[in-house]
N, C-alpha and C positions, 0 to 999 in steps of 0.2 A: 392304136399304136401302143406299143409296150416298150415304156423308155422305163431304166432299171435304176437308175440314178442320176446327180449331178455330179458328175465322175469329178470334175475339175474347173478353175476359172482362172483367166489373165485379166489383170487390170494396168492401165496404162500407170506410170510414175515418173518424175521427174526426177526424182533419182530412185532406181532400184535397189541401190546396196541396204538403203533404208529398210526394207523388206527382207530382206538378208539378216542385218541388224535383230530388226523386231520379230521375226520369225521365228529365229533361232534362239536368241538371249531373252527372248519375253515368252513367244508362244513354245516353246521347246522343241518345234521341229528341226529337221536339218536339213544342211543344203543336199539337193540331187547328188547321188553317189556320181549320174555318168548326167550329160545335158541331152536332152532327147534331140534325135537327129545326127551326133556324134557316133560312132560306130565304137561298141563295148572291147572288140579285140576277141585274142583267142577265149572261147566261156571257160576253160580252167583255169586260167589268172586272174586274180583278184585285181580290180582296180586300187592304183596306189590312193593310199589317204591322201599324197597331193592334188589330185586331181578331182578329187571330190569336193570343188569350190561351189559348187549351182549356179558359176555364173557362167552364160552365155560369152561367144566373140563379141558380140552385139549390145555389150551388158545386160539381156534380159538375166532372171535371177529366177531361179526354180526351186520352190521347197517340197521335203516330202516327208509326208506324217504316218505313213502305215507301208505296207509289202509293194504299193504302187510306186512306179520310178518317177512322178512326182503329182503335185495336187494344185499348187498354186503358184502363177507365173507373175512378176512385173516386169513390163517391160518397156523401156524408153519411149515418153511419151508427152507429148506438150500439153497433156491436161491429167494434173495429177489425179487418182482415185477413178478414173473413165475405165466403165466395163468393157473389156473388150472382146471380150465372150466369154459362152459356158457353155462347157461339155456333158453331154447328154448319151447316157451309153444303152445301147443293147447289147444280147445277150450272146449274139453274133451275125454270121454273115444270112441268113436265113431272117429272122427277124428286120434289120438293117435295110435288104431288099424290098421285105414289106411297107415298108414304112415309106420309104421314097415313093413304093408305087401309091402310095395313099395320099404322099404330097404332091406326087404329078396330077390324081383324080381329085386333088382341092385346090389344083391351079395358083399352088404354091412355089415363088421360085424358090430353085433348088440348084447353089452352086457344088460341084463336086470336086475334092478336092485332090491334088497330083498326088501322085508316090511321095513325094519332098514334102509335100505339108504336111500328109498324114504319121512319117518319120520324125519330122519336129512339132507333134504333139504326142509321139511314142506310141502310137495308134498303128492297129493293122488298115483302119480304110477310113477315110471320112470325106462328109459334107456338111454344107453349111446353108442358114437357114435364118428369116429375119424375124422376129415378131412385130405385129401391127408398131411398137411403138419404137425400132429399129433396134433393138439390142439383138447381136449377134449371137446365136445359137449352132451349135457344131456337135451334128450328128455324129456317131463310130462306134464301132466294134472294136474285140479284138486288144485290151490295152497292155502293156508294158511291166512286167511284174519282176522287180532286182531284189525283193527282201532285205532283211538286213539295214530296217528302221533302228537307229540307236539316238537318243533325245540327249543333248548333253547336260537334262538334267536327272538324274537317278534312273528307276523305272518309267518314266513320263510315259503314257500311251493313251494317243487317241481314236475315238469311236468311229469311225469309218468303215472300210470295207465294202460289204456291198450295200451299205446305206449313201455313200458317197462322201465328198467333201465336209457337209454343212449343211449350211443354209442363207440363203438371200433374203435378203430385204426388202423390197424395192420400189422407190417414188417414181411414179412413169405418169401417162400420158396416155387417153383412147384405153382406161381400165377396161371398159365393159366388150372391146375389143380385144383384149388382151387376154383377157380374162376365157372368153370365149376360145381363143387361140389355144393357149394350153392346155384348156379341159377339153373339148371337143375334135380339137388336131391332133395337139401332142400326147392326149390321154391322160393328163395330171386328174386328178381329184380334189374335192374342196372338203379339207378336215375341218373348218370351221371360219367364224372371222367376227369381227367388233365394229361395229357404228361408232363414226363418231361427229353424226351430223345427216341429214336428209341425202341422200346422194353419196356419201362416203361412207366406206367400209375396206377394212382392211383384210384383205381376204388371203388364206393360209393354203397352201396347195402342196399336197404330197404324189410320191408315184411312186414308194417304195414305205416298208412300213415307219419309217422314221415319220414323227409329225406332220410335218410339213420341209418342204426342202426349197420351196419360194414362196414368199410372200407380197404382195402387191396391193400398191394404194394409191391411187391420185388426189394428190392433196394440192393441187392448183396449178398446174404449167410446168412443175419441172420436172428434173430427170435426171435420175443417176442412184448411185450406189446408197440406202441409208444404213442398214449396219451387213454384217457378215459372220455369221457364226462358225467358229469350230469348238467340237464337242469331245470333252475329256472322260478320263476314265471314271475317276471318282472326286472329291469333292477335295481332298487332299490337293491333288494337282490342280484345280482351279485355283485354292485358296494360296499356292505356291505361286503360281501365275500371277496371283493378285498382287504379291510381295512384289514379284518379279518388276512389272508395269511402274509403281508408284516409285522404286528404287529407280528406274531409269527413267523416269521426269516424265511417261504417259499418262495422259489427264484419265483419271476416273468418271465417267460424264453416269454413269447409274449405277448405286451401291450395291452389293451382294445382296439377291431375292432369289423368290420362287415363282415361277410364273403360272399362273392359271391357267389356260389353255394348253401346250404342250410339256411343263410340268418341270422345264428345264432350271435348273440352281443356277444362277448365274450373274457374272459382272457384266460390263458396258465400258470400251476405255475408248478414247481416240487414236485410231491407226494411224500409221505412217501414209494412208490414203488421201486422209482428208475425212473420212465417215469414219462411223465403228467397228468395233470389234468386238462382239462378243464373245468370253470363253465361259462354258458351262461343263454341267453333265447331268444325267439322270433324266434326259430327254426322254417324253412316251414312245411306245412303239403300236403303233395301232393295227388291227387284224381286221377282214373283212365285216364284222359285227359294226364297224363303227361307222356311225351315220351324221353326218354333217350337222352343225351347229350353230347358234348365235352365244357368244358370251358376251357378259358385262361385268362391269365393274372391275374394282383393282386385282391386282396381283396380291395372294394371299398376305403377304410380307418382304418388305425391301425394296429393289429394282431404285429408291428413290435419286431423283431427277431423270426419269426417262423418258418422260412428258418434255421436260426443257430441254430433254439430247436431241430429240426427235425433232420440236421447231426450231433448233440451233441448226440441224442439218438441211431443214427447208429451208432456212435464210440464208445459211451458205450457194446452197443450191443456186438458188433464185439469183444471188450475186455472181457467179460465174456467167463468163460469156458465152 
């Protein structure tokens, strides 16, 4: 299976405008020029800047960081920071067809999704798809390109493209299943990963040459979101970010570092999700030479408290219902 990226993700929120908020005035994206699903009009009219709110009837709330018509959804929901999926793209409808038939011959269910849902994720076609430990994955082609990324602050621009979104974090449940699931189903690769105890490792899985684009670890029963990266241009606009966070009252949970494994400069603050947020840049780009790894020890310099962000997010965890 040749999945091209982590095109996009929605996460549940109790309130979305917060997302909107932090999206916009902290991470410098902006809201969706049009809301996917809404119908753009005649293509020679610009849409008025009224209407480029990113909020949904529905109040879901869509932001967009590069030429895609958007990247990241929240959307009304009784458990704040709850994934509720992530979008997995090919290259088009030839690819897309493969892949399904490779999920029918692994006896994978596979729900397909109508004309209506693949219009409100601004997809030409899609399905939908569970991993071992239930987080919803949403297969497509085909996506949505308006242009006309403007950040309200300065030049801001982030790394994206055809690397996708980011990147995931993610404390789950049945790793060694899971694990199994998107290197062997979905085709991910394993760029590397850190022990941190007999049976734990925290394993880094790429499918495009960005580092890694999920990451996965069981660290005892729970489940959910632990941070979520988006990746900047240069260090400038991190470090403007960082002003940005600390001026609007977002906790810093790990200081400005470098990180050893994929190389990324980066802070750590707490989202409006409930987990993290990290914004970076100068993340590696890995080429076919590169062969999977064990690292140890710390992080060249910085990152301090990301040990105690990481068991702040498993205690959290563990205390939701």
């Amino acid at each position: 299976m040749d999945i091209k990226a982590l095109a996009y993700v929605g996460f549940g929120s109790t309130n979305p405008l917060e997302w909107l908020q932090f999206g916009t005035h902290v991470l410098g994206m902006m809201p969706a020029r049009a809301v996917p699903g809404v119908g753009w009009g005649p293509p020679t009219v610009p849409r008025p800047a009224s209407e480029q709110t990113g909020i949904g009837t529905d109040g879901s709330v869509y932001l967009k960081m590069d030429e895609r018509q958007w990247r990241i959804a929240a959307h009304p929901h009784k458990k704040n920071g709850a994934l509720l999926y992530m979008g997995m793209e090919f290259d088009g409808p030839e690819p897309f067809a493969t892949a399904l038939k490779e999920l029918k011959d692994a006896r994978i269910e596979v729900t397909m999704g109508t004309e209506l849902e693949a219009a409100a994720r601004a997809v030409t076609e899609l399905a939908r798809i569970r991993d071992p430990n239930g987080v919803s994955i949403e297969l497509f082609y085909g996506h949505t390109c308006d242009y006309m990324f403007h950040s309200p602050y300065y030049d801001h621009q982030f790394v994206a493209g055809h690397l996708g979104v980011g990147h995931m974090n993610l404390f789950l449940q049945k790793q060694p299943e899971c694990f199994e699931f998107y290197t062997q189903v979905l085709g991910f690769r394993l760029s590397d990963y850190i022990s941190f105890g007999p049976g734990v490792r925290l394993q880094f899985l790429r499918c495009n040459p960005r580092h890694h684009s999920l990451a996965i670890v069981d660290l005892g029963g729970v489940t959910g979101v632990q941070h979520f990266l988006v990746e900047m241009a240069d260090i400038d606009m991190v470090g403007r970010t960082l002003d940005r966070a600390k001026k609007a009252g977002y906790k810093v949970v790990a200081a400005l570092g470098r990180h050893r494994n994929d190389g990324m400069l980066s802070f750590y603050m707490r989202g409006p999700g409930g987990f993290d947020v990290e914004a970076g840049c100068q993340g590696k780009l890995l080429d076919e030479t590169w062969r999977a790894n064990e690292f140890c020890e710390g992080d060249p310099w910085g990152h301090d408290g990301i040990i105690d962000a990481m068991g702040e997010s498993l205690k959290d965890m563990a205390q939701q219902p």
